[in-house]
C-alpha positions as CSV (number, residue, x, y, z in Angstrom):
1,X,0.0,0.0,0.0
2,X,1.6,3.5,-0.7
3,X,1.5,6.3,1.3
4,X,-1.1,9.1,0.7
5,X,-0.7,12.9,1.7
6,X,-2.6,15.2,3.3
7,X,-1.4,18.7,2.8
8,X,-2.4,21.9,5.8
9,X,-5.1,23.7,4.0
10,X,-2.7,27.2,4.2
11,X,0.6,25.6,2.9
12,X,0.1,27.2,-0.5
13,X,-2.5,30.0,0.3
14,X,-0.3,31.2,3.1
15,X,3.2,31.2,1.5
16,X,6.3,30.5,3.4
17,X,7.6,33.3,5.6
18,X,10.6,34.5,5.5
19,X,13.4,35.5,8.0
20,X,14.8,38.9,7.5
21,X,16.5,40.0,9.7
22,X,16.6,38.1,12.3
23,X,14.6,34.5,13.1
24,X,11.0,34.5,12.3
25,X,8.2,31.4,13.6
26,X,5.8,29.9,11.2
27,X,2.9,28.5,13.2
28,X,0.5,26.9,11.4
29,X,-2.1,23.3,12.2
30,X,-4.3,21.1,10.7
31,X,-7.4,19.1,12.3
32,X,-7.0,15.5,11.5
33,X,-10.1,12.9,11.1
34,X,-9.7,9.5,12.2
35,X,-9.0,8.1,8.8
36,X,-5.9,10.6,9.1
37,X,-4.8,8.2,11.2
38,X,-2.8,5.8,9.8
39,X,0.8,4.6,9.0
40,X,0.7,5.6,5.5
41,X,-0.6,8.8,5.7
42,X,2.0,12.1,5.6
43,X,0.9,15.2,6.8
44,X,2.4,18.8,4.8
45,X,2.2,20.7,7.8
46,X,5.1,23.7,7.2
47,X,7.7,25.0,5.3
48,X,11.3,25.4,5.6
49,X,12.2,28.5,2.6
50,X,14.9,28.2,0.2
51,X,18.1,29.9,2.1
52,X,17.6,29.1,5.1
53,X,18.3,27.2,8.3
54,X,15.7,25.2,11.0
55,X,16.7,26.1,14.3
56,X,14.1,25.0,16.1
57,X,10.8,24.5,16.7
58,X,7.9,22.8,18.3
59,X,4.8,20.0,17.7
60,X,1.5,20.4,19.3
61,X,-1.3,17.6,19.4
62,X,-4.3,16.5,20.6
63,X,-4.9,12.9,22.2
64,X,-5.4,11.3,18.7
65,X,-5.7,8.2,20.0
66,X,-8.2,7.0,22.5
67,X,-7.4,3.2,23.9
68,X,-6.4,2.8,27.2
69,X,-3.1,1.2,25.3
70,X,-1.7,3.6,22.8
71,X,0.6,2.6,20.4
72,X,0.3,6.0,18.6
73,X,3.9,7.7,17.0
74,X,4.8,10.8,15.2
75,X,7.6,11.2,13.7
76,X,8.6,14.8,11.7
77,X,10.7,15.2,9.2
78,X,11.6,16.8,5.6
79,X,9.2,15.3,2.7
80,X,10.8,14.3,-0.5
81,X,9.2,16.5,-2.7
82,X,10.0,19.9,-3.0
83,X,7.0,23.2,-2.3
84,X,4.9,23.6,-5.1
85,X,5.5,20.5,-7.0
86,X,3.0,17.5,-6.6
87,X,3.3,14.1,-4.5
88,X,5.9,11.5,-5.9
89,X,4.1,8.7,-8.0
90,X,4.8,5.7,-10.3
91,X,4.4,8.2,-12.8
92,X,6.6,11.0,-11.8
93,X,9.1,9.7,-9.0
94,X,10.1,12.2,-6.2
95,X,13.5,13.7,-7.0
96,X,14.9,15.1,-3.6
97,X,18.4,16.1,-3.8
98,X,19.3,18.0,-0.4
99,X,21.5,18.6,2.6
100,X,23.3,15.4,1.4
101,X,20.7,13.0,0.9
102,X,18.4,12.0,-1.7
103,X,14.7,10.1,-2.5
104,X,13.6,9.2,-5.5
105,X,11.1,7.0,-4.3
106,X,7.4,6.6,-6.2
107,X,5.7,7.9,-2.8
108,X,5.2,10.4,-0.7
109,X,7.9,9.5,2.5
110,X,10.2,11.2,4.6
111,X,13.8,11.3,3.5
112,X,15.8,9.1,5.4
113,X,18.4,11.1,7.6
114,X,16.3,14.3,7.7
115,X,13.6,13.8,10.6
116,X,13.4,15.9,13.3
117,X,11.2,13.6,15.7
118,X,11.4,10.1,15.3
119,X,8.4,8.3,17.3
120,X,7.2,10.3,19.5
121,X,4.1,9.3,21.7
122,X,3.0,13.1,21.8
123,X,-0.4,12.3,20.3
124,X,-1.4,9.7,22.5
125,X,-2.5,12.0,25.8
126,X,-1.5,15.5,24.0
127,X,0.8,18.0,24.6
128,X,3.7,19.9,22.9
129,X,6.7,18.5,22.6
130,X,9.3,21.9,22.4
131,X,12.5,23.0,20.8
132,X,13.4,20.2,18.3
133,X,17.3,19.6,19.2
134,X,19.6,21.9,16.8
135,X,21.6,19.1,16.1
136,X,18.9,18.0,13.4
137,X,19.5,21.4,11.6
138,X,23.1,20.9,10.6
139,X,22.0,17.5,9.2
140,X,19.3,18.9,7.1
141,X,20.9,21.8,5.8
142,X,20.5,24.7,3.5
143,X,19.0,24.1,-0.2
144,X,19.4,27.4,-1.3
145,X,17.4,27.2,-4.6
146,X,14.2,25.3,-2.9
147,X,12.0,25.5,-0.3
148,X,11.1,22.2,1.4
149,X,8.0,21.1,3.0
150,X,8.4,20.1,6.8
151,X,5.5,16.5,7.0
152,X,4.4,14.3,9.8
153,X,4.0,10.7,9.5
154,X,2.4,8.2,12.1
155,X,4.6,5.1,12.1
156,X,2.3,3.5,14.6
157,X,-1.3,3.9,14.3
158,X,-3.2,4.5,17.2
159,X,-5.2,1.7,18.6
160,X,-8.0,3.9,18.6
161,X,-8.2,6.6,16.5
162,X,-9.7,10.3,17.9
163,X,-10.1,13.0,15.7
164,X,-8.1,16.1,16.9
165,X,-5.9,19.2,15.8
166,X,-2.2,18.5,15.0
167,X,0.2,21.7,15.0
168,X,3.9,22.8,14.0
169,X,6.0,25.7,14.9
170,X,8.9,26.0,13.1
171,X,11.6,28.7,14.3
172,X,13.9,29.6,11.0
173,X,16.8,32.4,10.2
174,X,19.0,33.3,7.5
175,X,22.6,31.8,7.8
């Protein structure tokens, strides 16, 4: 089964912001259905703008997943497919070049090496998980000719799916 994408419904009617001078935050959040909820679904939640560097941030959900067990994750991380150009497929394969690592897979995904979370159990009770470690940043990079799209992925499903509203704050600055 491929993966499917969801994309924030202000990632292209609110353009990504620029930092100058000085570091700027771009806030922005999506509410998620149940059928949201699942492994292979990606999430376009923000934008990291040609030029310049992530130095932080900050994820905010609901509890999206309702079973006294949870198994829910999130994990965050650079999709590989550029802003503005559609979701990889069969028919036109992603073609991510950036911040030494590639994907030029037939799906939407996160690129390998480029997350910022990696399983987090935020969404199980709900919460806000603050200031991504800045070690990430220097592993990510600078693509100076395109801006990138910042996507969420649930690598474990919840148990019990809840609908709820899903958030990203992104801190960013010109090198």
């Amino acid at each position: 089964m491929s993966n499917a994408l969801k994309i924030a419904p202000d990632l292209y009617t609110n353009p990504p912001k620029t930092a100058g001078p000085g570091a700027r935050m771009d806030y922005r959040s999506i509410s998620l259905l149940t059928t949201d909820l699942v492994s292979t679904q990606l999430v376009a939640l923000g934008v990291l703008p040609a030029g310049h560097r992530l130095m932080g941030g900050f994820v905010e959900s609901a509890a999206l997943d309702s079973h006294t067990t949870t198994t829910l994750t999130l994990s965050v991380g650079v999709l590989n497919t550029y802003y503005g150009q559609a979701a990889a497929t069969a028919a036109v394969p992603a073609a991510y070049s950036s911040g030494g690592a590639t994907n030029t897979d037939v799906d939407p995904q996160l690129v390998t090496g480029q997350n910022v979370i990696t399983a987090s159990t935020i969404g199980r009770t709900g919460g806000r998980v603050n200031s991504f470690v800045l070690g990430f940043s220097k592993d990510i990079g600078i693509d100076y000719t395109k801006d990138r799209i910042i996507a969420v992925q649930f690598p474990a499903a919840p148990a019990t799916a809840a609908a709820g509203v899903l958030a990203l704050g992104l801190l960013i600055d010109q090198p």
